[in-house]
TORKOL-4160 file (C-alpha; in steps of 0.2 Angstrom, whole numbers, padded with zeros to 4 digits, m for minus):
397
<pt num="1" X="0000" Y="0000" Z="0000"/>
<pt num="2" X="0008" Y="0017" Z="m0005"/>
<pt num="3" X="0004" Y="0034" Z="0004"/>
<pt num="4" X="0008" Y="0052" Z="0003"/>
<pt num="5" X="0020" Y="0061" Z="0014"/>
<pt num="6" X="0013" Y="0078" Z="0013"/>
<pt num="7" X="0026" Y="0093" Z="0016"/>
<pt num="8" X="0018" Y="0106" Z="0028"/>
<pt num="9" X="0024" Y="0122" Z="0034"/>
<pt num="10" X="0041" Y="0123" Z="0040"/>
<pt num="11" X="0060" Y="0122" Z="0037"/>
<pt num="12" X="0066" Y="0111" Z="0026"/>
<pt num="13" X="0082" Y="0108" Z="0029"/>
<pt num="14" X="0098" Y="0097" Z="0026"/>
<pt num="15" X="0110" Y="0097" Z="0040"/>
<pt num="16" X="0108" Y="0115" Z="0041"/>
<pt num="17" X="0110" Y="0119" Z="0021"/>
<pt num="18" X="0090" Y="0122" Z="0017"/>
<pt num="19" X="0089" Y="0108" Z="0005"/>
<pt num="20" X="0072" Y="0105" Z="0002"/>
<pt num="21" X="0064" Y="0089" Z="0005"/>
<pt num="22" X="0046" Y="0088" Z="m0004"/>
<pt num="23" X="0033" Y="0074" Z="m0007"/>
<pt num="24" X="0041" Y="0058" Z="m0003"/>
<pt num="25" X="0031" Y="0042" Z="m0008"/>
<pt num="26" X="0032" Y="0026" Z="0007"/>
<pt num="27" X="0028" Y="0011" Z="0005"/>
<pt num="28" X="0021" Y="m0003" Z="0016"/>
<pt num="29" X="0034" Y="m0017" Z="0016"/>
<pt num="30" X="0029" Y="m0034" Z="0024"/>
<pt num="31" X="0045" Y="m0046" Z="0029"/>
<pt num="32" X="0042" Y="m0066" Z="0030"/>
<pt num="33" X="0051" Y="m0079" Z="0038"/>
<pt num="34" X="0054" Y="m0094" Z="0028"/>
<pt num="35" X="0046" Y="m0109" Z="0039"/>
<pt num="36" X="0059" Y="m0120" Z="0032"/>
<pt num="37" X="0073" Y="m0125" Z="0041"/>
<pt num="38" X="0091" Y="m0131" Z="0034"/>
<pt num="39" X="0084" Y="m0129" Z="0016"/>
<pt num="40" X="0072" Y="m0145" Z="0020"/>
<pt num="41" X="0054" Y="m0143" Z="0012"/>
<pt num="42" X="0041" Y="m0142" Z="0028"/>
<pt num="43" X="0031" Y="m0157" Z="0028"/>
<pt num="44" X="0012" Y="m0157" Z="0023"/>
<pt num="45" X="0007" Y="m0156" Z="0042"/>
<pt num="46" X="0019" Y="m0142" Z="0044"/>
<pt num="47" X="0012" Y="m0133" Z="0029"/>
<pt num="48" X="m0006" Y="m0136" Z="0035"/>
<pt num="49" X="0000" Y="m0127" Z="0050"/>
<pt num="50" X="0008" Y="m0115" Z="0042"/>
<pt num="51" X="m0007" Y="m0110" Z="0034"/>
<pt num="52" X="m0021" Y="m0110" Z="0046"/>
<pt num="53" X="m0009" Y="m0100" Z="0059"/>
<pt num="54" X="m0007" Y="m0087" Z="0043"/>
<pt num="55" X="m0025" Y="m0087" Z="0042"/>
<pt num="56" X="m0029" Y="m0084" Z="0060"/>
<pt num="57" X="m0016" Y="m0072" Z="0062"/>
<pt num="58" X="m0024" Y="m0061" Z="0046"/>
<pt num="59" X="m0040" Y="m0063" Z="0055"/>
<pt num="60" X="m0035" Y="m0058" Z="0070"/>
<pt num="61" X="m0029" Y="m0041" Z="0062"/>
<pt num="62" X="m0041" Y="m0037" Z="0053"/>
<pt num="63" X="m0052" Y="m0039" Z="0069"/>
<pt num="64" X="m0040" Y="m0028" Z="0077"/>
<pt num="65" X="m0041" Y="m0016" Z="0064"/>
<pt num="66" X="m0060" Y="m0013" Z="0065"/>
<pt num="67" X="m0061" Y="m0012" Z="0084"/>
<pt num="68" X="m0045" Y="0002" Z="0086"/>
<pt num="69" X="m0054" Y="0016" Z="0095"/>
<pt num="70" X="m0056" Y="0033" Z="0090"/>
<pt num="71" X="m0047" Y="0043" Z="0102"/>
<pt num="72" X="m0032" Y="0031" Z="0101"/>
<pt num="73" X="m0016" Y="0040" Z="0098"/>
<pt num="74" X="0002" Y="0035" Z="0101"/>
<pt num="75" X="0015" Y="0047" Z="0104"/>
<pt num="76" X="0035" Y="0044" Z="0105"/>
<pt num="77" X="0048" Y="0061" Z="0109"/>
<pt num="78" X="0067" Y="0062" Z="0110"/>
<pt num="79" X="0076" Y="0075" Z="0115"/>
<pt num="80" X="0093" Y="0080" Z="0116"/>
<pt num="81" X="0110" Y="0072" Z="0125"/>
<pt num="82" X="0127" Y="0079" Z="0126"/>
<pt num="83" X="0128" Y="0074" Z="0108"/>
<pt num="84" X="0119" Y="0075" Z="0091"/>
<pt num="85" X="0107" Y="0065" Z="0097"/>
<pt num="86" X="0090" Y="0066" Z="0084"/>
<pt num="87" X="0078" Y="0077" Z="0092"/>
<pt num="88" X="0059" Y="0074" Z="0085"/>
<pt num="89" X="0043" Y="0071" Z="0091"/>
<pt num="90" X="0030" Y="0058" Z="0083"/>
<pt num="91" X="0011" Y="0055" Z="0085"/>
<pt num="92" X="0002" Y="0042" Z="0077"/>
<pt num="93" X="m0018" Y="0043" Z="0078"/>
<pt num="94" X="m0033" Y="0027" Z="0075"/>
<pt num="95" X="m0033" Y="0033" Z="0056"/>
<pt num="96" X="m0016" Y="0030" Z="0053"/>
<pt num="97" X="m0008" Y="0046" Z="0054"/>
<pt num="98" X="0010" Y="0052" Z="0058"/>
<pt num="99" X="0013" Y="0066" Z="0062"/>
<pt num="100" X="0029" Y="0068" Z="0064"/>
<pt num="101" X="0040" Y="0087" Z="0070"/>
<pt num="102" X="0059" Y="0086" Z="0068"/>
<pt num="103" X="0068" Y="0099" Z="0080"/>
<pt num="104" X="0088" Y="0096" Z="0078"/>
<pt num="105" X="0101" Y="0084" Z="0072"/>
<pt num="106" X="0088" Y="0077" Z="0060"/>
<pt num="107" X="0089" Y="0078" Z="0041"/>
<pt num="108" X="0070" Y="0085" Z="0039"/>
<pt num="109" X="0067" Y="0100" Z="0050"/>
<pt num="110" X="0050" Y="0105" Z="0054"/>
<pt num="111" X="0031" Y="0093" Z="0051"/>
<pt num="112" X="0028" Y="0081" Z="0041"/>
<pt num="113" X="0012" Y="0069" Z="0039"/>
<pt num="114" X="0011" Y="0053" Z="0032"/>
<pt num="115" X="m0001" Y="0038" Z="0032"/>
<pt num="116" X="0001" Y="0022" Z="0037"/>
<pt num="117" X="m0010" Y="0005" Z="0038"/>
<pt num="118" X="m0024" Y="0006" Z="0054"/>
<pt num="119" X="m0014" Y="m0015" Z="0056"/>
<pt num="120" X="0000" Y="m0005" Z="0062"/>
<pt num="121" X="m0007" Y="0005" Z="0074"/>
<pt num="122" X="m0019" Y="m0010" Z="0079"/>
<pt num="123" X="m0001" Y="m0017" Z="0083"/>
<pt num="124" X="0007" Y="m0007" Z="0091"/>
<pt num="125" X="m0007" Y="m0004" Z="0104"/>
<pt num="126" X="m0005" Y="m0024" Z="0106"/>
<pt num="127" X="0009" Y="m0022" Z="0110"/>
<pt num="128" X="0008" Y="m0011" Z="0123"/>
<pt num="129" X="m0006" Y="m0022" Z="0132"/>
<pt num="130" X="0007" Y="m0037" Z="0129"/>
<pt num="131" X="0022" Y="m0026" Z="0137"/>
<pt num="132" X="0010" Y="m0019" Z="0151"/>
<pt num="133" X="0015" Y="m0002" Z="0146"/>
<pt num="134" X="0001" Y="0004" Z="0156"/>
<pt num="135" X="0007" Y="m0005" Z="0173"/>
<pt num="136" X="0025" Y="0003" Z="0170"/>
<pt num="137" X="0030" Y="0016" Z="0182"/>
<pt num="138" X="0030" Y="0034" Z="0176"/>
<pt num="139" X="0046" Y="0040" Z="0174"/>
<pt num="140" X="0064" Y="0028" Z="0176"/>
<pt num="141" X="0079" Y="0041" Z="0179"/>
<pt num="142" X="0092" Y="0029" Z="0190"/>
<pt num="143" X="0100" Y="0013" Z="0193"/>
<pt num="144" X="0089" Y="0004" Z="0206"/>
<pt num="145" X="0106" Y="m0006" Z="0211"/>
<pt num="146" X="0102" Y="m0024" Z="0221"/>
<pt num="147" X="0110" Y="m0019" Z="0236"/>
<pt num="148" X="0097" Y="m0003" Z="0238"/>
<pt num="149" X="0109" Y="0009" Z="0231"/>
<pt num="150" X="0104" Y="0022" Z="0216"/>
<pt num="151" X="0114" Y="0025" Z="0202"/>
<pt num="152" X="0113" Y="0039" Z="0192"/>
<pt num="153" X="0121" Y="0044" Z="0175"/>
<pt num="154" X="0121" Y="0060" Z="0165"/>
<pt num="155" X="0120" Y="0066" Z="0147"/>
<pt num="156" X="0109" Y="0053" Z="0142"/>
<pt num="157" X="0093" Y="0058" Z="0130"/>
<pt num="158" X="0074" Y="0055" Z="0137"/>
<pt num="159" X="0060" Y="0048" Z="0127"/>
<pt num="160" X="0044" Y="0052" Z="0135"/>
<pt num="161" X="0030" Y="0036" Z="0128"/>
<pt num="162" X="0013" Y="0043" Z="0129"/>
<pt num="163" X="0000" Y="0029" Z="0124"/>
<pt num="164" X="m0020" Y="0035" Z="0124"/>
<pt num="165" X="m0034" Y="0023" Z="0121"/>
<pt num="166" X="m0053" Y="0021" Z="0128"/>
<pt num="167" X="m0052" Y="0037" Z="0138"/>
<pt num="168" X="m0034" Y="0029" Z="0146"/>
<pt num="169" X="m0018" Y="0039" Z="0145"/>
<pt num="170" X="m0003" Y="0031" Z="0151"/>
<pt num="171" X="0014" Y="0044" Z="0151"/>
<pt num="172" X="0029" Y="0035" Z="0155"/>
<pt num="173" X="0048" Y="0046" Z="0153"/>
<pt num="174" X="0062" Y="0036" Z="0148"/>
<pt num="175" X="0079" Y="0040" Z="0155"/>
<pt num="176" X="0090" Y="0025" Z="0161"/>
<pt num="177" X="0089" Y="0008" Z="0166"/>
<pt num="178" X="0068" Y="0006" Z="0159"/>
<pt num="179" X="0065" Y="m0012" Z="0157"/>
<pt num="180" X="0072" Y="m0018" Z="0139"/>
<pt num="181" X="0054" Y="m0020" Z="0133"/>
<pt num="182" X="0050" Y="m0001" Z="0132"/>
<pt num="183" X="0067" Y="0003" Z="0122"/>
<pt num="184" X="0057" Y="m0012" Z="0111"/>
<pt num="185" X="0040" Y="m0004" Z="0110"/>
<pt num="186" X="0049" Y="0015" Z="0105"/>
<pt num="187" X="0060" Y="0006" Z="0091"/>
<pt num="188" X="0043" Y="m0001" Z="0085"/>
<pt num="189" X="0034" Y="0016" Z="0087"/>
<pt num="190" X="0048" Y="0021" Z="0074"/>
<pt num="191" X="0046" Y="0007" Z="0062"/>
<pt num="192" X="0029" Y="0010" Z="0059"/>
<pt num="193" X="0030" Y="0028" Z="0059"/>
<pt num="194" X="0044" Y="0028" Z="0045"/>
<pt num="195" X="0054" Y="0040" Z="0057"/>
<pt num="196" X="0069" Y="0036" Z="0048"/>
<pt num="197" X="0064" Y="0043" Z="0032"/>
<pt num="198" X="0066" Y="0060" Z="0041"/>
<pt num="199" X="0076" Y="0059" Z="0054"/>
<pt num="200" X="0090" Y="0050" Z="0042"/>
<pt num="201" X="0087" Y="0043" Z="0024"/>
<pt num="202" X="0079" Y="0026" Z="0016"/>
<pt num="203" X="0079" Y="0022" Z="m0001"/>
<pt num="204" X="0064" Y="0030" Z="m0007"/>
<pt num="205" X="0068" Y="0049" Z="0000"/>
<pt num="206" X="0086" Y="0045" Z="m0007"/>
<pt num="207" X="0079" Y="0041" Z="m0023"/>
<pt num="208" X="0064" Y="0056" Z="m0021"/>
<pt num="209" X="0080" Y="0070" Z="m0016"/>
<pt num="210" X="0091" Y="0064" Z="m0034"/>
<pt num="211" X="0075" Y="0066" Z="m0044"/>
<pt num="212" X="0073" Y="0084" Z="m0035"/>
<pt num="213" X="0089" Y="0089" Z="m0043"/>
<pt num="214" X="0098" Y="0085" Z="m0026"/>
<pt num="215" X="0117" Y="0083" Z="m0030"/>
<pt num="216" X="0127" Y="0072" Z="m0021"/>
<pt num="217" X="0144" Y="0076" Z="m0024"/>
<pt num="218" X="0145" Y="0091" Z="m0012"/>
<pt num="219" X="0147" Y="0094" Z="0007"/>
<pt num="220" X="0127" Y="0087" Z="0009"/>
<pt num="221" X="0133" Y="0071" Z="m0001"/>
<pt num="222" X="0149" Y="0068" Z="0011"/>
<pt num="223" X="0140" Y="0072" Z="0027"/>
<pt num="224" X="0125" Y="0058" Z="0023"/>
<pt num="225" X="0141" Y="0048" Z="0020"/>
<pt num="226" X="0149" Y="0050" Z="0034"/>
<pt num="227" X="0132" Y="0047" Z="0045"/>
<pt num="228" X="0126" Y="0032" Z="0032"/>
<pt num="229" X="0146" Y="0024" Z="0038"/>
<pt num="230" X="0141" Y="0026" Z="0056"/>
<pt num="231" X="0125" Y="0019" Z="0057"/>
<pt num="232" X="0131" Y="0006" Z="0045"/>
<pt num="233" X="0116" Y="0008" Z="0034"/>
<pt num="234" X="0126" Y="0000" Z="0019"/>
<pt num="235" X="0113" Y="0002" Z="0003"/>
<pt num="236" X="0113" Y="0019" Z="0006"/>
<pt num="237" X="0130" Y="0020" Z="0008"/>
<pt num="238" X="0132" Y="0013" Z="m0008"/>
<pt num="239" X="0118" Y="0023" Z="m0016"/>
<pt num="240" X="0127" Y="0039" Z="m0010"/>
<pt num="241" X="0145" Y="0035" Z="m0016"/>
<pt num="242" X="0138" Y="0028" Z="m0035"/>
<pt num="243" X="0128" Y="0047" Z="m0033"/>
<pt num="244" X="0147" Y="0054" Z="m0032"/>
<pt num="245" X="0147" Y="0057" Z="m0012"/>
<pt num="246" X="0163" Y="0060" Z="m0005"/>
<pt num="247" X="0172" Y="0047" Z="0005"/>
<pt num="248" X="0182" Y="0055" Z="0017"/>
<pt num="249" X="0166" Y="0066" Z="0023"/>
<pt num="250" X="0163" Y="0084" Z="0023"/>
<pt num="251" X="0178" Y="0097" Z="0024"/>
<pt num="252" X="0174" Y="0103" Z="0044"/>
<pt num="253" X="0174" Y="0083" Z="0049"/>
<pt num="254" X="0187" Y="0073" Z="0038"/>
<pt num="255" X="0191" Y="0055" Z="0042"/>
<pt num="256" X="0196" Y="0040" Z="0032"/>
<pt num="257" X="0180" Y="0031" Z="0031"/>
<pt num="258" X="0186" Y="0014" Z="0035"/>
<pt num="259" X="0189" Y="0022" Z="0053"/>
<pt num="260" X="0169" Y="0022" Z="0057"/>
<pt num="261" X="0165" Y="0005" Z="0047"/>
<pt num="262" X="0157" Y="m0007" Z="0060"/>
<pt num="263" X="0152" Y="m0023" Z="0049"/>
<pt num="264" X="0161" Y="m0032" Z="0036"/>
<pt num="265" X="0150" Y="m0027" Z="0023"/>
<pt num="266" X="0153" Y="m0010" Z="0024"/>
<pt num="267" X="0172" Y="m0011" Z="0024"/>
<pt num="268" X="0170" Y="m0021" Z="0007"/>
<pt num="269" X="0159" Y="m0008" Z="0000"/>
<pt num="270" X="0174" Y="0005" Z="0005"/>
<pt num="271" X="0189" Y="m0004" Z="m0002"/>
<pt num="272" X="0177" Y="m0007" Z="m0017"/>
<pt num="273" X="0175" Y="0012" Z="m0019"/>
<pt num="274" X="0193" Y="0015" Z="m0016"/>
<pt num="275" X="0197" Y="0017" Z="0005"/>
<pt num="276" X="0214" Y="0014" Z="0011"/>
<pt num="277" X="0215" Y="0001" Z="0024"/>
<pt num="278" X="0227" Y="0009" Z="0031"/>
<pt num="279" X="0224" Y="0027" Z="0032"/>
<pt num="280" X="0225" Y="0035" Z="0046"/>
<pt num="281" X="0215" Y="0052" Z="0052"/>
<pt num="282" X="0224" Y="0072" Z="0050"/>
<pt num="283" X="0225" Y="0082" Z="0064"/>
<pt num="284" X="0215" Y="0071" Z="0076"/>
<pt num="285" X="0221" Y="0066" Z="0095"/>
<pt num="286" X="0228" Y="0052" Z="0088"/>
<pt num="287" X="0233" Y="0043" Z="0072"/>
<pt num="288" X="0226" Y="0026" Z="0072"/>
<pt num="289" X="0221" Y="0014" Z="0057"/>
<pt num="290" X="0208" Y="0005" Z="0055"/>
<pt num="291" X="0213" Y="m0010" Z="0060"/>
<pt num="292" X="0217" Y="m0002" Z="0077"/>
<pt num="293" X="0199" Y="0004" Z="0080"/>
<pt num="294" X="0191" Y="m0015" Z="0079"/>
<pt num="295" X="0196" Y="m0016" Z="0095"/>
<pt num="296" X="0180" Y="m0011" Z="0100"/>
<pt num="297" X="0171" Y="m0021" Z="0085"/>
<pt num="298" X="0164" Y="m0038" Z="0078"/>
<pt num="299" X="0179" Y="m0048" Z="0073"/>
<pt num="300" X="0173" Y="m0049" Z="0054"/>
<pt num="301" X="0180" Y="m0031" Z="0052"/>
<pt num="302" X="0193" Y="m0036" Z="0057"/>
<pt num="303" X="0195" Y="m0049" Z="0044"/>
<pt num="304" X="0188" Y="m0038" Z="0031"/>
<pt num="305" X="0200" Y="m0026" Z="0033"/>
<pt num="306" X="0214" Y="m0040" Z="0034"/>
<pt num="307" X="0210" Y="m0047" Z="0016"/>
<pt num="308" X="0210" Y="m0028" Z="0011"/>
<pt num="309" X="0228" Y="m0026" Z="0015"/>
<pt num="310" X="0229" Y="m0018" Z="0033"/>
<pt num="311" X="0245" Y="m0019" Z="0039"/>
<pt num="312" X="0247" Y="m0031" Z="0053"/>
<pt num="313" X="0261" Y="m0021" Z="0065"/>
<pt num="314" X="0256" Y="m0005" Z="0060"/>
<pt num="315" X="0261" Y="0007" Z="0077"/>
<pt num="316" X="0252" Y="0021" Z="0084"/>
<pt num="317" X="0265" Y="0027" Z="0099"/>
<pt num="318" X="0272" Y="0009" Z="0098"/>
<pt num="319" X="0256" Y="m0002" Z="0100"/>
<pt num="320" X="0248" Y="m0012" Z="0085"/>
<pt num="321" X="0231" Y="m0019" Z="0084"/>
<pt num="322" X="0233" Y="m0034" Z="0095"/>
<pt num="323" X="0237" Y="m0021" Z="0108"/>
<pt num="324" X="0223" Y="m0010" Z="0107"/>
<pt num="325" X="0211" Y="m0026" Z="0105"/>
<pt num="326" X="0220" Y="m0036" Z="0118"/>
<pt num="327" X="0219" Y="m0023" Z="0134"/>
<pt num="328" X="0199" Y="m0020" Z="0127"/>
<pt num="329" X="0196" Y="m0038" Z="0131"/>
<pt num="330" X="0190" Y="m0042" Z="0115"/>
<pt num="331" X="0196" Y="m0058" Z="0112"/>
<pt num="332" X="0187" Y="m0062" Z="0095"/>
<pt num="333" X="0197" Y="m0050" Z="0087"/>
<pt num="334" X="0214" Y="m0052" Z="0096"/>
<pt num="335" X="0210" Y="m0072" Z="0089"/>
<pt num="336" X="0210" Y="m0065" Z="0071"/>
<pt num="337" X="0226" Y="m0056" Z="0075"/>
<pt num="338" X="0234" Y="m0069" Z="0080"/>
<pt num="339" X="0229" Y="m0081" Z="0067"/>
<pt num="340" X="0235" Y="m0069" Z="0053"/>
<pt num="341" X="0251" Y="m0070" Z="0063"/>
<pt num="342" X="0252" Y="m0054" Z="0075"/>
<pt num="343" X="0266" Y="m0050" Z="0086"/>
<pt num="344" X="0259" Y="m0055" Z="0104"/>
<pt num="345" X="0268" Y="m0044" Z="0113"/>
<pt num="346" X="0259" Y="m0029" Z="0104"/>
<pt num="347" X="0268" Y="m0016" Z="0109"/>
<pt num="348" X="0288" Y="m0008" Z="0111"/>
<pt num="349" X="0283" Y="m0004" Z="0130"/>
<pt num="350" X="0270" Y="m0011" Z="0141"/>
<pt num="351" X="0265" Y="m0030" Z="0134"/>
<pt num="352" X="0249" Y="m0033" Z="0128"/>
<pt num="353" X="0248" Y="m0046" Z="0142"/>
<pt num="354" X="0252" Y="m0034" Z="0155"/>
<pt num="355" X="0240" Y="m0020" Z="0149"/>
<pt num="356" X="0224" Y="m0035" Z="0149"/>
<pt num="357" X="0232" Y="m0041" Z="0166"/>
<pt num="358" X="0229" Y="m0023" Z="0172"/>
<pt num="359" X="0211" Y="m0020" Z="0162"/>
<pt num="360" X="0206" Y="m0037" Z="0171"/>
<pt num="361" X="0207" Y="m0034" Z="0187"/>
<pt num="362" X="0201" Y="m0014" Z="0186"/>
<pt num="363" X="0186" Y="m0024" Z="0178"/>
<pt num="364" X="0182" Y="m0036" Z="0193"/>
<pt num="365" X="0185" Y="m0022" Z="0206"/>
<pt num="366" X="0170" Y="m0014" Z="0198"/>
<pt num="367" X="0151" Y="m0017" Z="0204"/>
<pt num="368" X="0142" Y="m0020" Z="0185"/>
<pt num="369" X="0126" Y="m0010" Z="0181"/>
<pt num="370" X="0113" Y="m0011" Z="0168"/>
<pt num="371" X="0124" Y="0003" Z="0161"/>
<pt num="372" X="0139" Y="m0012" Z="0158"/>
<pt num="373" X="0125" Y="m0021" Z="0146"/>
<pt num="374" X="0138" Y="m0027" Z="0131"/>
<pt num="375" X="0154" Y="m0022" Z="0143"/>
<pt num="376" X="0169" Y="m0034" Z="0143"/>
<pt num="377" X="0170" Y="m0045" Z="0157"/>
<pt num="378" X="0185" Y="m0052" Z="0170"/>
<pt num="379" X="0180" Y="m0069" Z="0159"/>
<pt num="380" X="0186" Y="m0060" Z="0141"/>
<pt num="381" X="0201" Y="m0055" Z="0148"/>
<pt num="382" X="0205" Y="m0070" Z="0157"/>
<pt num="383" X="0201" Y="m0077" Z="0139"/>
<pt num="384" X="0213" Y="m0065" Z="0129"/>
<pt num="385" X="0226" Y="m0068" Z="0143"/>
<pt num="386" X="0226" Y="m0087" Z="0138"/>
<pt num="387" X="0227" Y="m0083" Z="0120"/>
<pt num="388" X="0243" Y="m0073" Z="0122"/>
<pt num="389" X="0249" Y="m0085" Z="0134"/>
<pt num="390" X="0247" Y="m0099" Z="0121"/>
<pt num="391" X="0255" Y="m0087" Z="0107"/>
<pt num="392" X="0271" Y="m0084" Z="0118"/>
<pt num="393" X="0272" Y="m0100" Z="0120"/>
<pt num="394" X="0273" Y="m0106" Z="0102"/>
<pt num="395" X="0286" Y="m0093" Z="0099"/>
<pt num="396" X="0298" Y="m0100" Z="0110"/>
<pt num="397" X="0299" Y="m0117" Z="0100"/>
């Protein structure tokens, strides 16, 4: 189903430029699972199955769709952190309707309307039954820590859930340490809405600012780049670099691009497009390749930047990559290192072993928050700490 996004009054801005971004087109996209397993053809039972759950589950929506009340109306705000974090308000209403008003650090300043399936909204306020948004407290601003303490952190940005239905408004404001199924609920507030569209780019406003005369080889083009890199949003990426965009980002921010790649995929795209694996950043606090900075990534881009051509002992102040990888406890990518045949000692001064030995145990002195989510652990270094070991040894024969 396509809609209409109707430009209203307002600013229409690109990072500040006054591009204009008129009449996009959305469409409703639907994503299936295969029921399949290991490429086996389901049985007839299976497929029998497959169908009458299809069938109840269409039912089910459409019965949603009829009985969405009239004053229902779903609302998601963010606002602003120590950061360019995307400031923008959106409503969605029983017909269907975004309405979405973009603040600062969005691509799309000002209103915007758009329509959507009533299945969504039926959906979302599912969900919010399922989550028992309505039972959750009003506001969650600190750590609640086991042993009665409170935590508290700074900087971070709010979102403020607002959820109306049947004469029932539940506000709830989201700062830090909300239960995981809230953050779910305003990611899928997004979804529907088509937030991204305005807040960043898909396809279709990519392909709708091109046809608008937009050109991509100046400052706008690198600076979509640089943010499409970042938020590894790899299709536009490479939309953006095939419409001229250039790589090393607009002239107020430069930075080799591979420096901000977080997936494999995306550094293929780069070396494709002609990155150096093995450029390092002008005038920055420090000079370190790409192959330094995976230290905080998936192993695979680590791998990727390997079969580029990255140079294994490369030195920034006389550390390589094991180093920096090694004392982060990431011991994914200090195995890659290793196997491609890395120094373990990492460094001219301190050892990599020493500097993880170190990392470790400041790590199991520390009391773990929910703020630690993803946070290496004593465990990762005690793992890196036997890889090195191992390493040494086989040196030494």
């Amino acid at each position: 189903m396509s809609t209409r996004d109707v430009a209203q009054d307002g600013l229409h801005l690109l990072n500040g430029t006054g591009i204009r971004d008129d009449s996009l087109i959305l469409r409703s996209r639907a994503n299936i699972r295969n029921p399949g397993s290991n490429g086996v053809m389901p049985n007839t039972a299976f497929g029998l199955w497959f169908a009458l759950a299809i069938g109840l589950a269409t039912a089910s929506a459409v019965a949603q769709e009829s009985d969405l009340p009239p004053d229902a109306l779903i609302r998601l705000q963010r606002t602003s952190c120590l950061g360019p974090c995307p400031i923008y308000t959106v409503t969605i209403d029983a017909r269907g309707t975004v309405t979405y008003e973009g603040e600062r650090f969005v691509r799309v300043v000002g209103r915007r309307t758009a329509q959507i399936d009533k299945a969504l909204v039926a959906t979302l306020l599912s969900r919010a039954e399922r989550i028992r948004f309505f039972q959750m407290r009003d506001a969650y601003r600190v750590i609640e820590n086991p042993d009665g303490t409170v935590g508290m952190a700074t900087d971070l940005p709010t979102k403020f859930v607002s959820v109306t239905v049947n004469g029932r408004t539940k506000n709830v404001e989201d700062y830090l340490a909300a239960p995981d199924a809230l953050g779910d609920f305003e990611r899928e507030i997004d979804a529907a809405a088509g937030t991204k569209r305005w807040v960043f780019l898909d396809g279709d406003a990519l392909e709708e600012l091109t046809q608008s005369g937009w050109v991509a080889s100046g400052e706008d083009g690198a600076e979509l780049l640089r943010q499409a890199i970042e938020r590894d949003e790899v299709p536009i990426a490479q939309r953006l670099i095939e419409l001229g965009a250039g790589l090393d980002g607009p002239p107020g921010n430069r930075l080799p691009p591979l420096m901000s790649a977080r997936s494999n995929a995306m550094v293929n795209l780069l070396v494709r497009a002609g990155a150096n694996p093995n450029e390092r950043p002008v005038g920055r606090v420090t000079a370190r390749t790409p192959l330094m900075t995976t230290s905080y990534k998936d192993a695979a881009v680590a791998e990727a930047l390997l079969k580029a051509g990255a140079h294994l002992e490369d030195v920034e102040d006389g550390r390589t990559a094991l180093w920096y990888a090694a004392c982060a406890g990431n011991w994914r990518v200090v195995t890659v290192l290793l196997q491609a045949g890395a120094n373990p000692r990492g460094s001219t001064g301190v050892p990599a072993a020493e500097c993880t030995r170190q990392a470790r145990q400041s790590e199991a002195g520390r009391r773990r928050t929910v703020l630690d989510r993803g946070r290496r652990t004593a465990e990762d270094f005690d793992r890196v700490l036997a890889l090195l070991e191992s390493a040494q040894t086989q040196m030494k024969r």
